[in-house]
N, C-alpha and C positions, 0 to 999 in steps of 0.2 A: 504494500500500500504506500503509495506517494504520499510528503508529506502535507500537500495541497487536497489529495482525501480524507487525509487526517483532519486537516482542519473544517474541511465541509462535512463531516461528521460531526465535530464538536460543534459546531453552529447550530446542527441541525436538532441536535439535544439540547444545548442549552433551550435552544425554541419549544420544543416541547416541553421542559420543564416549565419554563414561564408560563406557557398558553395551552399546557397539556396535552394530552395525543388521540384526543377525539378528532375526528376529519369531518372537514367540512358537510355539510347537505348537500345532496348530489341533487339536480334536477328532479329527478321521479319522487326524491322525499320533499322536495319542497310541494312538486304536485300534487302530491298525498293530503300532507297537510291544510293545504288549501280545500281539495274535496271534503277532507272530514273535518272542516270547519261550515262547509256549505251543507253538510248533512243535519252536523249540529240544529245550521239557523232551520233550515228546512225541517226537521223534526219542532222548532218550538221548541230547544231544551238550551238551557243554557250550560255550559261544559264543566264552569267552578260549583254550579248549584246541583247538579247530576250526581246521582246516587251510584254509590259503586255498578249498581244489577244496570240502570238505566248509561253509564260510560260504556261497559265493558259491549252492551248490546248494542250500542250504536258506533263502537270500533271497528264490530264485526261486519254490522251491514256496511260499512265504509268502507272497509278492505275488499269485502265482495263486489259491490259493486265496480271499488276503482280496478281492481287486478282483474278482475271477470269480464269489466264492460268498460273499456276504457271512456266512453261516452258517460256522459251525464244521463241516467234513463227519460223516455219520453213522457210526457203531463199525462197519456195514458199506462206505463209501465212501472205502476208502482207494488207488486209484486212482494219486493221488500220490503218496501216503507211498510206496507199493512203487517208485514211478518214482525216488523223490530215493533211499531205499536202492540201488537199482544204480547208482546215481552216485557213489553214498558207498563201494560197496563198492572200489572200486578205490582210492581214496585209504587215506591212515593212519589209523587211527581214533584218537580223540582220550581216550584212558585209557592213557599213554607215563610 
């Protein structure tokens, strides 16, 4: 090892010591994100006020639909919305 990789080595540590060694958000996770925030408003639930049973059910229909349907489903294909509501209805609703 040259002593010029030595040193882009130690740079590159010191850096992640300072800033840590999580990696950035890749494209598809910031899209993610985005979707399962549009799910959120689109369910009516708010994300800080959601009950453990009412997040975990609405992470899932958000991964399904984003990885299964890349598309946002159509005003008539709501399939899952009705499925994550009977999930939801049994828990507390999250306006307490």
């Amino acid at each position: 090892m040259t002593e010029e990789e030595k040193k882009r080595l130690i740079e590159i540590e010191e850096h992640g010591d300072l800033n840590g060694w999580v990696a950035p958000l890749t494209e598809e996770d910031i899209a993610h994100f985005v979707y399962l925030r549009s799910v959120f408003k689109r369910l009516g639930v708010n994300p800080s006020r959601a009950t453990e049973e009412e997040y975990e059910a609405i992470l899932a229909l958000a991964a399904a639909e984003f990885y299964e349907n890349p598309t946002p489903p159509a005003p008539g294909q709501q399939d899952c919305e009705k499925s994550a509501r009977k999930q939801l209805e049994g828990g507390k609703t999250n306006e307490q």
